[in-house]
C-alpha positions in Angstrom: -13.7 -32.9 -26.8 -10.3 -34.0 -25.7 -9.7 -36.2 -23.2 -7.1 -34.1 -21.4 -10.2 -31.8 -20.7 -11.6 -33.5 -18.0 -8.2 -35.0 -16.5 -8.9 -34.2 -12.9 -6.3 -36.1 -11.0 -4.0 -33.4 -10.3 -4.4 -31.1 -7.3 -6.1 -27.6 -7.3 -6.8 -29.0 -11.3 -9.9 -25.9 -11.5 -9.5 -22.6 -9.4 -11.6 -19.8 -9.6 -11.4 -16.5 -8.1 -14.0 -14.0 -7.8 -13.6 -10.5 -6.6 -15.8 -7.3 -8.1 -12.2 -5.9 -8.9 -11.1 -8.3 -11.2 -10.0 -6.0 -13.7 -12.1 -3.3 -12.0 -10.3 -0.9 -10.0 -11.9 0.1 -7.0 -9.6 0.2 -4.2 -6.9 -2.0 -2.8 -8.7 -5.2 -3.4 -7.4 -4.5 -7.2 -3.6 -4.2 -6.1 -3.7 -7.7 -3.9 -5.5 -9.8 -7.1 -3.0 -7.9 -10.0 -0.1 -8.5 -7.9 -0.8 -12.2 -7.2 -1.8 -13.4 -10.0 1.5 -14.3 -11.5 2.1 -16.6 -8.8 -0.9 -18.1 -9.1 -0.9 -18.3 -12.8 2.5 -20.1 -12.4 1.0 -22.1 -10.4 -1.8 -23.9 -12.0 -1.6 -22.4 -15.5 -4.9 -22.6 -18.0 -6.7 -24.2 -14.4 -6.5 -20.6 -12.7 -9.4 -18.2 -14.0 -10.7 -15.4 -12.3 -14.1 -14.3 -12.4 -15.6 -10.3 -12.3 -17.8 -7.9 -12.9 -17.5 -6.3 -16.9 -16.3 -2.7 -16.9 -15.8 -1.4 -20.4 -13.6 1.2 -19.6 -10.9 -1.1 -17.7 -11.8 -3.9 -20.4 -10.5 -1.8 -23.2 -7.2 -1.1 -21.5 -6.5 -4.0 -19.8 -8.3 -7.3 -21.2 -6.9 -9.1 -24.8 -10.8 -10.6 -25.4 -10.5 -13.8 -26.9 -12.4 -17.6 -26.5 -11.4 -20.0 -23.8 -9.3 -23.2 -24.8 -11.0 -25.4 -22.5 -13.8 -26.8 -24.0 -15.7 -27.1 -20.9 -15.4 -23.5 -20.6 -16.3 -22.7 -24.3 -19.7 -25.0 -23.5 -20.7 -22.9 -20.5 -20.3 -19.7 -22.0 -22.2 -20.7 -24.8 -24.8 -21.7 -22.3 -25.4 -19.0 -20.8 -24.7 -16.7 -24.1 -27.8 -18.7 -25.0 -29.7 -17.0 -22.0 -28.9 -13.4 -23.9 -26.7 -13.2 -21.1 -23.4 -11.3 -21.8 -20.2 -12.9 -21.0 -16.6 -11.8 -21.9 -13.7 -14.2 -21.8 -9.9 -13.1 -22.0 -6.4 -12.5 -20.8 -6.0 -9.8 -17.9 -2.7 -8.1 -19.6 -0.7 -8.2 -16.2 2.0 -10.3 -14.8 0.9 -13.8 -15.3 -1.8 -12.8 -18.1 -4.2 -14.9 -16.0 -8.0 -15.8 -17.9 -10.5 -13.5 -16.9 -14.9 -14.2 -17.1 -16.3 -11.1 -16.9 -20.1 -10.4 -16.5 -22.4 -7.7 -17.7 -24.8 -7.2 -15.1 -26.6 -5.2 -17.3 -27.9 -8.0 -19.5 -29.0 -9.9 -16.2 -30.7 -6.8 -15.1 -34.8 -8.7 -16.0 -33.8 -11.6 -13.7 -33.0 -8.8 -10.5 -36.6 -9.8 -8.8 -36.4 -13.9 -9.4 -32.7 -13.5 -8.2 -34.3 -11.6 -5.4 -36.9 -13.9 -3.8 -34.4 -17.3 -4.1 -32.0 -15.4 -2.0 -34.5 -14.9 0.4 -36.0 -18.6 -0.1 -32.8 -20.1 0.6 -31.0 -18.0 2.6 -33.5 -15.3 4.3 -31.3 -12.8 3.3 -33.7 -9.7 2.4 -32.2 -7.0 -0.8 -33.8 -3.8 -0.1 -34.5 -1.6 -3.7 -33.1 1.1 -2.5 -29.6 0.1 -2.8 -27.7 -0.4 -6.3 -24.8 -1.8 -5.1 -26.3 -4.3 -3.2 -28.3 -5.3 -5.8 -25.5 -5.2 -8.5 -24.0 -8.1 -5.9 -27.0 -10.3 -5.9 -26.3 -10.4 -10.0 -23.2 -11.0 -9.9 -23.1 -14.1 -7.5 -26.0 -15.6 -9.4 -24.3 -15.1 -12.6 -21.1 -16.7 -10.8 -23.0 -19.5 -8.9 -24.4 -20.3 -12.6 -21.1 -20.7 -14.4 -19.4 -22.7 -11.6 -22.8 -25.2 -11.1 -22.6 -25.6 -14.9 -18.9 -25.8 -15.3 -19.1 -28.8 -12.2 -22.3 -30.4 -13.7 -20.3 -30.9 -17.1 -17.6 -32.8 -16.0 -18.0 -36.9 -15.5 -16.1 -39.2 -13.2 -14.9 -39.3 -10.0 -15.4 -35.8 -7.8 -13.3 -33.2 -9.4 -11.4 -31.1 -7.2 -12.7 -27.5 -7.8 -11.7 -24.5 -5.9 -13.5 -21.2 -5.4 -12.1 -18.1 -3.8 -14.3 -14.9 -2.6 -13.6 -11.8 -2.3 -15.1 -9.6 0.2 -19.0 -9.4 0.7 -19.8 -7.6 -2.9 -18.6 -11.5 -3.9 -20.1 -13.3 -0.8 -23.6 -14.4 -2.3 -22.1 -16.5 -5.2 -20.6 -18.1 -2.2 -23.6 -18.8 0.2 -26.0 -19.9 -3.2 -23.2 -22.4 -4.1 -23.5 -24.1 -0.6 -27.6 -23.4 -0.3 -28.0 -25.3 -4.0 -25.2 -27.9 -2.6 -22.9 -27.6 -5.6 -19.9 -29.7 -5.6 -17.1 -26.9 -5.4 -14.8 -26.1 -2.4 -15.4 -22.7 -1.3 -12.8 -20.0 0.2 -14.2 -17.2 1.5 -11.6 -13.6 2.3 -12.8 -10.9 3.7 -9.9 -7.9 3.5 -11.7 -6.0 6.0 -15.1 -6.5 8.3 -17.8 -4.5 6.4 -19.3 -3.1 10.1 -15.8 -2.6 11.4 -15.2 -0.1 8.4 -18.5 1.8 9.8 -17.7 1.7 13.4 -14.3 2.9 13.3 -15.4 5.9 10.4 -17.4 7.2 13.6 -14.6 7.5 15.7 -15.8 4.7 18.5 -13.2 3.1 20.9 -13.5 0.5 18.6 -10.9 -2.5 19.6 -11.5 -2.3 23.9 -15.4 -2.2 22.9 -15.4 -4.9 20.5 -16.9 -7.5 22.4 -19.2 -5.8 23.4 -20.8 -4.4 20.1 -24.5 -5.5 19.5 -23.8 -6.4 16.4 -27.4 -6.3 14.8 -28.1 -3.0 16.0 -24.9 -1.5 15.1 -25.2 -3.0 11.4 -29.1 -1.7 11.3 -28.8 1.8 12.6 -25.9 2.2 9.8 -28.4 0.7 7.3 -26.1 -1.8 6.1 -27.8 -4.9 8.0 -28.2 -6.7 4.4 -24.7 -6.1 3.1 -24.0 -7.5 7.2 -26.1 -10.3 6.2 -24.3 -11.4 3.5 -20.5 -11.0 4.5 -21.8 -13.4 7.7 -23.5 -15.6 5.9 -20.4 -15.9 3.1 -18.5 -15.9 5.8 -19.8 -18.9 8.0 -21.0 -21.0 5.1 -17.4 -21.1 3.5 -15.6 -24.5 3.9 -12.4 -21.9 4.8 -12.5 -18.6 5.8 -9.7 -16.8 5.4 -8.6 -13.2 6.5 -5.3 -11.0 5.2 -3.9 -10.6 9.0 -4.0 -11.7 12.8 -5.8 -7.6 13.5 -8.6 -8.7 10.9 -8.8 -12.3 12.1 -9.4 -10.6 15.8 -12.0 -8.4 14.5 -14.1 -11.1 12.4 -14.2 -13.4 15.8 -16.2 -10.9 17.1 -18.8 -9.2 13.9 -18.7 -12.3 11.9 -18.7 -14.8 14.9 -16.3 -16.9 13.0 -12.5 -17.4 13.7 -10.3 -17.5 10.1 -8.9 -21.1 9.2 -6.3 -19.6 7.4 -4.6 -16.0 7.2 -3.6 -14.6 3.7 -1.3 -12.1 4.5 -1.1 -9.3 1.4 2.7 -9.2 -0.8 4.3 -7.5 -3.8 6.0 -8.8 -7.2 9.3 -7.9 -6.0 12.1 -6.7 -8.2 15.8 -7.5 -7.2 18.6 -5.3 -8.7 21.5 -6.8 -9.6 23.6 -5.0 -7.0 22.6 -3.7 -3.4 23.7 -0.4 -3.9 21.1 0.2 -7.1 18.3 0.6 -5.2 20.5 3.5 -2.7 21.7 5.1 -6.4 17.5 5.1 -7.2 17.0 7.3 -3.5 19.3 9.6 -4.2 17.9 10.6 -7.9 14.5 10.5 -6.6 15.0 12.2 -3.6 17.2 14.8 -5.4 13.9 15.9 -7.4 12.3 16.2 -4.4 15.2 18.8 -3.6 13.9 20.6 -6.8 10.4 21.2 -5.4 11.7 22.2 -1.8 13.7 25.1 -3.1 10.9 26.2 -5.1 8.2 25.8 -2.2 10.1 27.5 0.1 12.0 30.2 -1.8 12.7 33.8 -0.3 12.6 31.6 3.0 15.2 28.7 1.8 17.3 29.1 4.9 18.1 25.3 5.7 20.4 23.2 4.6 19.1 20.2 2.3 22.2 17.9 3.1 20.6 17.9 7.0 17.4 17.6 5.9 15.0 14.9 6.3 11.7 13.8 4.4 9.0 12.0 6.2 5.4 11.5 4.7 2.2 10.6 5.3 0.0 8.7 2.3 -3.4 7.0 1.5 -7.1 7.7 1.7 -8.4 10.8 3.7 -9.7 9.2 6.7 -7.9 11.1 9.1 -8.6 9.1 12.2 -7.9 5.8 10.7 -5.0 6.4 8.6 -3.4 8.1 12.0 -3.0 11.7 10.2 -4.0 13.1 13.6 -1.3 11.6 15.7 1.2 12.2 13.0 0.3 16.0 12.9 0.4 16.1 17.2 3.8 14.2 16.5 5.2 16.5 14.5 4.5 19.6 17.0 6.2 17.2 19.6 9.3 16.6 17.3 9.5 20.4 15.9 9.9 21.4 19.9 12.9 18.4 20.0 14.6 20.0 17.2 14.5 23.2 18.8 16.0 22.6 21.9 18.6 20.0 20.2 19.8 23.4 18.4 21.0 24.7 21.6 22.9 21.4 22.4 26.5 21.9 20.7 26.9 18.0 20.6 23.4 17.0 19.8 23.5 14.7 17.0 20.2 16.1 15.6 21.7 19.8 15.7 21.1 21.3 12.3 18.3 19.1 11.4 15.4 20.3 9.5 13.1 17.8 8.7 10.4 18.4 5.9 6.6 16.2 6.6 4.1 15.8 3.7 1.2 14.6 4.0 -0.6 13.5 1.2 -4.2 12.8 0.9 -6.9 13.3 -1.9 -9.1 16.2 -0.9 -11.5 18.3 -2.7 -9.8 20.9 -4.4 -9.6 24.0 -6.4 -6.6 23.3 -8.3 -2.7 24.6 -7.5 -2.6 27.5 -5.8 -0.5 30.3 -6.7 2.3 30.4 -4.4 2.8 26.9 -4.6 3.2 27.4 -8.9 5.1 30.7 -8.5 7.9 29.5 -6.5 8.4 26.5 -8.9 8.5 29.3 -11.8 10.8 31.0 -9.8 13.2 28.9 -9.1 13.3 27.4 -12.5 14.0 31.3 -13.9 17.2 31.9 -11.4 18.3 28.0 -12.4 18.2 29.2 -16.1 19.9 32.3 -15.2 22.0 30.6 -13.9 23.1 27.8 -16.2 23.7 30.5 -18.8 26.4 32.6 -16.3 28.1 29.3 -16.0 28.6 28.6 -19.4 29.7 32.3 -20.4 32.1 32.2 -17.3 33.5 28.9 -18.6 33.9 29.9 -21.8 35.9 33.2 -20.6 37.8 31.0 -18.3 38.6 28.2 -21.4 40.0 31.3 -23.5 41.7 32.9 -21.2 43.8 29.8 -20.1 44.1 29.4 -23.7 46.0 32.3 -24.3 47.7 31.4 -20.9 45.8 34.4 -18.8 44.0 33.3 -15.3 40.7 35.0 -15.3 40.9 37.5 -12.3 37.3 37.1 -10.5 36.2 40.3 -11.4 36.1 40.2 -14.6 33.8 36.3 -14.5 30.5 38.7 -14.6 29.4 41.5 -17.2 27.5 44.4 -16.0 24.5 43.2 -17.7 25.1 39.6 -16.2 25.2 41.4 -12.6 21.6 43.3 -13.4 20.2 39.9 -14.5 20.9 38.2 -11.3 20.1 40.5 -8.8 16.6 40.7 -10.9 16.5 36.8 -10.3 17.8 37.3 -6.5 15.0 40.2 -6.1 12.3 38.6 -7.5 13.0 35.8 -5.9 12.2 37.0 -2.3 8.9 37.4 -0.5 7.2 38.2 3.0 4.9 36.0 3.5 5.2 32.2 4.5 6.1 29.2 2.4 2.1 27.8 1.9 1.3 24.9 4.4 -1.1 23.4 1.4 -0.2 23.0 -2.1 -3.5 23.8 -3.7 -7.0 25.7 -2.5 -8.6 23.4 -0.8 -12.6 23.3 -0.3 -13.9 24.5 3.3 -10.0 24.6 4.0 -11.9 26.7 7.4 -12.8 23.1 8.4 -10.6 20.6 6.2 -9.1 18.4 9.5 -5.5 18.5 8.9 -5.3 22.2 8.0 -7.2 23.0 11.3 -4.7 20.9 13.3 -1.5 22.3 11.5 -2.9 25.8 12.6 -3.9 24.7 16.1 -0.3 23.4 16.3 1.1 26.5 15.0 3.3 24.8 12.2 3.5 27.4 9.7 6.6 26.9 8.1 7.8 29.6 10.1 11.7 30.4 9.9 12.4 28.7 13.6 10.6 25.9 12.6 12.8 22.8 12.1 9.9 20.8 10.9 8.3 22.4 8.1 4.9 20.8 6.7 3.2 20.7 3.3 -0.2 19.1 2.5 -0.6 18.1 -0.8 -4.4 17.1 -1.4 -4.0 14.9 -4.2 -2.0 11.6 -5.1 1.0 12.2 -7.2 1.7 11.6 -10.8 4.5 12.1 -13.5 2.5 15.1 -15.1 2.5 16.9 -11.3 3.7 20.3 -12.4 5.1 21.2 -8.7 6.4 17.6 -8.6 6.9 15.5 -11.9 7.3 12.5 -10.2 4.7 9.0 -9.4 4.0 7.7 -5.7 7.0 5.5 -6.1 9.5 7.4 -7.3 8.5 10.3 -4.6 8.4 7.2 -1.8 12.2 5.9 -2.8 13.6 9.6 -2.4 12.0 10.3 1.0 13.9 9.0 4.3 10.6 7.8 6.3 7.5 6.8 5.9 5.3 7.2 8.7 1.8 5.4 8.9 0.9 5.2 12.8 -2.8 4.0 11.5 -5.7 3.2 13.8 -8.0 1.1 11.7 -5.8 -0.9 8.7 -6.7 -4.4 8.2 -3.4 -4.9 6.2 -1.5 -1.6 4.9 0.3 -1.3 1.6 1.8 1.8 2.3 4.5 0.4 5.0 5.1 -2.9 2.4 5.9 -0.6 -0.4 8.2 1.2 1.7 10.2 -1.9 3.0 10.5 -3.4 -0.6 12.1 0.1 -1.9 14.3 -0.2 1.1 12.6 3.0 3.2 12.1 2.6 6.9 8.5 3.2 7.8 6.6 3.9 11.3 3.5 1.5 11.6 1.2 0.3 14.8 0.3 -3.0 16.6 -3.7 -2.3 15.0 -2.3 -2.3 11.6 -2.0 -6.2 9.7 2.0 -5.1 8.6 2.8 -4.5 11.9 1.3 -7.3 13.6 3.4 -9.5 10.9 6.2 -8.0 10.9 6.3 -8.1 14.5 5.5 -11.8 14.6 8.2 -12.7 11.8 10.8 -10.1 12.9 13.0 -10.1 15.7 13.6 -6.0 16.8 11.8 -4.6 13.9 13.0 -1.1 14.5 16.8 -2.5 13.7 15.5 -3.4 10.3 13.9 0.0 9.9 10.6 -1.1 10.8 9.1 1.3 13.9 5.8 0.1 15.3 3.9 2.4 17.3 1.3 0.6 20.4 -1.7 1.9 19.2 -3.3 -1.4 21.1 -2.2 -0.8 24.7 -1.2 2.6 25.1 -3.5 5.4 25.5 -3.3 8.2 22.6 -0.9 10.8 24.7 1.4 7.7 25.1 1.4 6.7 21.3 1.9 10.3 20.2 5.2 11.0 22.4 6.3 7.1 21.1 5.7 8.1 17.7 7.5 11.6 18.3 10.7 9.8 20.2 10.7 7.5 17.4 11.3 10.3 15.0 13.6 12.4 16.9 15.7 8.9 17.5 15.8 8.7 13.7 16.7 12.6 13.1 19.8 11.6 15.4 20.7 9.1 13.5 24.6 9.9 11.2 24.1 9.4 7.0 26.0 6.1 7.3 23.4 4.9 10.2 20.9 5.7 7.7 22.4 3.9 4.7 22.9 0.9 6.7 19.2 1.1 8.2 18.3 1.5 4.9 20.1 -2.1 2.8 18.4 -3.5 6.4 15.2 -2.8 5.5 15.5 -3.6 1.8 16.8 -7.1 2.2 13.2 -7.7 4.4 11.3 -7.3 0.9 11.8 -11.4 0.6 9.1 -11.7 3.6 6.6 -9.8 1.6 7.1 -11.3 -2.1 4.0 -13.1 -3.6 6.4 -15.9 -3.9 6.8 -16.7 -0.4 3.6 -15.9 0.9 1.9 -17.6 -2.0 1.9 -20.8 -0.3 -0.8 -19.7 2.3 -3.3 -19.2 -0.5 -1.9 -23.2 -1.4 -2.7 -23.4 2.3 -6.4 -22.6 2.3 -7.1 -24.4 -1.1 -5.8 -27.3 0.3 -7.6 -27.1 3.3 -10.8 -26.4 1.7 -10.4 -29.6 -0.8 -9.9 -31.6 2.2 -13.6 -30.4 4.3 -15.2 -31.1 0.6 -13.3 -34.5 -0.5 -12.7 -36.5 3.3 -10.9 -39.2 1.0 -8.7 -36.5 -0.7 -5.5 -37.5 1.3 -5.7 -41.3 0.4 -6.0 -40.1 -3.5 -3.1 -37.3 -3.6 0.5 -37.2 -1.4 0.4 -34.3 1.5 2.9 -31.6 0.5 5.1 -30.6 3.3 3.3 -28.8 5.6 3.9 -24.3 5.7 7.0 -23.0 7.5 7.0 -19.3 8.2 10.1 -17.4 7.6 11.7 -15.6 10.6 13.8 -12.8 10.6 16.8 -12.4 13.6 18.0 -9.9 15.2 21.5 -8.4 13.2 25.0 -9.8 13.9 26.4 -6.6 14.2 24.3 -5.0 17.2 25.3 -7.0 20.5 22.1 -8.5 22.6 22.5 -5.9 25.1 21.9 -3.0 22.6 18.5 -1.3 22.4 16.8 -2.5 18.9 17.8 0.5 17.1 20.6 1.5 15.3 20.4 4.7 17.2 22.1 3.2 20.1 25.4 2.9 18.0 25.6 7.0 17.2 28.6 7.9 18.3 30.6 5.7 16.1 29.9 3.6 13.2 30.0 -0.5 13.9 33.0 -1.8 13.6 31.6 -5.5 12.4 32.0 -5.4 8.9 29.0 -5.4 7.2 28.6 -8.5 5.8 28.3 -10.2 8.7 25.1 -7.9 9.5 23.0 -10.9 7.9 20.3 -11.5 10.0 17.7 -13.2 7.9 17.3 -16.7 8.2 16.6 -17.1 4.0 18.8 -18.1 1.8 19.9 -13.8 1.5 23.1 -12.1 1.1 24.4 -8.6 0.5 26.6 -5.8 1.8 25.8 -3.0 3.8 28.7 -0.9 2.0 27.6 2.2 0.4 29.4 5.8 -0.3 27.9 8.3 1.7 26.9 10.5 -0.5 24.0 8.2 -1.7 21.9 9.4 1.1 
């Protein structure tokens, strides 16, 4: 074995991490360990491994199976290989190509009821047989315990410094046997959400002014979930550090899991810079042009706005109405469609003439597209066609005229045939009934939630309407037929995102907007808008709107979310533009590579509770600075936050003295106005 194997005198030399969606995707879990791992990987190099469950299908896409280069490793596996246990060992082919274990439960399947009884002997943590799940847990964190108690038995000399991070509670009871059987490995571990807060707030309970004041024990066991409860506790109190992803989820784990996190892990992106600030505006005006394309088709025979003073705001994630904040959006929207009205009979409104266009897209059950929704794009993509071919024969009669030095008198640009064709187009391409409010036939649409409210409001798409709404029960792809665009090329060609969420322990949806430069509504309960609150000075001038979900009562958060979104329907293009390179240039705050040194942070910390003499043996690193965000130059201190406040004329600072991060940042708020 080569000596540089067991060479232990660097920091963080071994780190493992453990999650059950290490090349598993389950749900957003997956997006925070992909993302990160090329920091990490960069980091520590052939040290870093993470550790999961094996899932063929995801293993055959997304793993390059190979054998470890550590020998330590290759004597492990063999180990337990030896035990007829299956192991696979690769490269996860994402950023960073970081080492993956992954373990077939399957093939541990005969040890379930020994497994069983030492979790109960050591930790009196019952496993009822009635849950798979739970059960599919207790292998895996036996099968983990066992590769990281051999992995540390195998190497000699002085106390290594080994990390281990958790994952939630499905990865908790590798955790809590490590520290039962006293191995020598410093545990972390993270819990992205409370397991009991997910339940509570799914049943619609005042959950934050009751929470302490929950009996914990009996909420966990009427919900059945008193094991699962168990173990996320246990994980989360027997971890040298626990760690949670924001200040929201720290608040709610003082409380369930009667433990306060050492350390919060707030979640990032891999960000991509462009060369030049105004790439990312040329990117929203492509994208947002194909949304164009789908509007004229979804609303045609009724496509009596105009799209240059339109606006597109949307709604996005999993269909949990209540806790994604679908239901105040929806009240919102009545709220703002009655503003838009009345501003129509103001001659000097700002927002006169403004028609703003809401999606709200959530997976639902489904029949497929329905027809209207198909028809109008075939529709509309006939009359284009139509269309196209008058414009080149009317070109090509106007090239030979001027050729023979003629002006082609107006009459004579169409054929009789050529008129027939496009009234036929023009006819056919008018209707009587309503633009759909839903793109495709939904289950039970009699009781789906957000068709009942849309109808309770009224919102029908109706021709005073000036907000028109469209719910599209499924998440978008490149193959859509109505759409033919992904999530993010759909997010960079809308103008808002609007998340007013009541239960979201981080929320991806506003970060992905900021890094693509979109302004996005978010609330004080959500872990983005508690950090961006904390690290921003006057969030809303950096495009960044967050809603008092905490504090205010619902009535109060609705007409703050609906003032919000009239304010920004007032707002000029070049308002919008500049909003716009604001918000982008905030995407430093949430790259992996700044926040990457709070995961440092917490493996530090946990080295230290294991190895008291660690300090004497390695120098302290400087200790975490967090990065703050001022207010901009250009608006005076007396101004409200938001750019609204300027309407009436554009600033008169020039623009690139509208620098108010304190980072090492520059850029120019100069764009043409036509890239809105």
């Amino acid at each position: 074995m080569a000596s540089g194997d067991y060479h232990v005198a660097d920091p963080f030399r071994f780190h493992f991490e453990i999650s059950w969606e290490v090349a598993n995707k389950v749900g957003g879990i997956y997006t925070v360990i992909r993302t990160k791992a090329a920091v990490t990987t960069a980091e520590l190099g052939e040290q870093f491994c993470m550790i999961g469950p094996y899932n063929e299908k995801f293993v055959r896409l997304e793993v390059e199976v190979t054998e470890p280069e550590l020998s330590i490793t290759r004597e492990v596996l063999a180990q337990m290989r030896s035990h007829k246990l299956k192991v696979t060992y690769g490269r996860w082919l994402i950023d960073g190509s970081p080492n993956v274990i992954l373990f077939d439960l399957n093939s541990a399947r005969d040890k379930l009821e020994e497994w069983r009884s030492e979790l109960w002997d050591l930790a009196h943590i019952g496993m009822p047989d009635n849950d798979s799940e739970s059960q599919d847990a207790l292998l895996f964190g036996q099968l983990t315990c066992w590769f990281l108690s051999e992995f540390r038995s195998r190497i000699p000399g002085p106390r290594p410094m080994i990390t281990s991070q958790f994952h939630e509670w499905q990865a908790g009871i590798g955790l809590v046997m490590l520290r039962m059987k006293h191995v020598d490995v410093a545990t972390i571990f993270t819990t992205h959400a409370t397991l009991l807060g997910r339940y509570l707030c799914a049943a619609n309970v005042d959950f934050y002014n009751n929470l302490p004041y929950f009996e914990i024990d009996k909420e966990a066991g009427q919900r059945q979930i008193y094991h699962r409860y168990c173990i996320e506790r246990a994980a989360a109190q027997c971890s040298h550090v626990f760690t949670t992803v924001s200040e929201v989820t720290g608040d709610e784990a003082e409380h369930l899991l009667k433990r306060r996190p050492d350390v919060i892990l707030p979640n990032g992106l891999n960000i991509k810079k462009f060369s030049a600030l105004h790439e990312f505006q040329n990117m929203h005006a492509k994208s947002k042009e194909k949304i164009h394309e789908f509007v004229r088709g979804h609303f045609y025979g009724h496509y009596d706005f105009d799209l240059d003073k339109t606006l597109y705001c949307f709604i996005a994630g999993r269909y949990e109405f209540s806790n994604k904040g679908a239901d105040l959006f929806i009240e919102s929207l009545g709220r703002l469609n009655h503003f838009l009205q009345m501003a129509d009979k103001e001659p000097n409104n700002p927002a006169k003439g403004r028609t703003v266009v809401a999606f709200l897209i959530f997976p639902a059950r489904n029949n497929s597209f329905n027809v209207d929704s198909l028809k109008g794009q075939a529709i509309t993509k006939q009359l284009r066609e139509v269309v196209n071919e008058l414009q080149a024969k009317i070109g090509a009669k106007m090239f030979e005229a001027a050729l023979s030095g003629k002006i082609l008198e107006s009459e004579h640009f169409l054929d009789k045939e050529d008129h027939v064709k496009l009234k036929r187009c023009i006819f056919a391409a008018q209707r009587s009934n309503l633009p759909p409010i839903v793109t495709h036939n939904v289950v039970d649409d009699a009781y789906d939630p957000i068709l009942c409210n849309l109808r309770r409001l009224q919102l029908f798409n109706n021709e005073s309407d000036r907000v028109k709404v469209i719910f599209h029960p499924e998440f978008l792809s490149s193959t859509n037929p109505l759409f033919g665009m992904d999530y993010e090329e759909f997010v960079r060609g809308c103008h808002l995102g609007v998340f007013p969420s009541y239960y979201e322990p981080w929320g991806y949806t506003p970060a992905e907007c900021t890094v693509m430069g979109i302004p996005s509504v978010t609330t004080d309960l959500s872990g983005f808008g508690r950090f961006m609150a904390r690290h921003v000075d006057h969030p809303s001038s950096y495009g960044i709107y967050i809603i008092d979900r905490r504090h205010n009562s619902v009535e109060e958060s609705v007409q703050q979310l609906a003032n919000y979104m009239f304010e920004f329907c007032s707002m000029n293009r070049r308002q919008r533009i500049l909003q716009r390179n604001r918000t982008e240039r905030l995407s430093d705050l949430l790259d992996w590579q700044s926040l990457g040194k709070y995961y440092r942070k917490a493996r530090r910390m946990a080295i230290e509770k294991l190895i008291p003499e660690y300090n004497k043996r390695m120098r302290r690193p400087p200790s975490v600075t967090s990065i703050h965000v001022s207010k901009p130059f250009s608006e005076a201190d007396s101004n409200p936050p938001s750019p609204v406040s300027s309407r009436p004329s554009s600033p008169t600072t020039p623009d690139t003295q509208d620098l108010g991060i304190v980072m090492a940042k520059t850029g120019s708020d100069r764009s043409s106005n036509n890239e809105d």
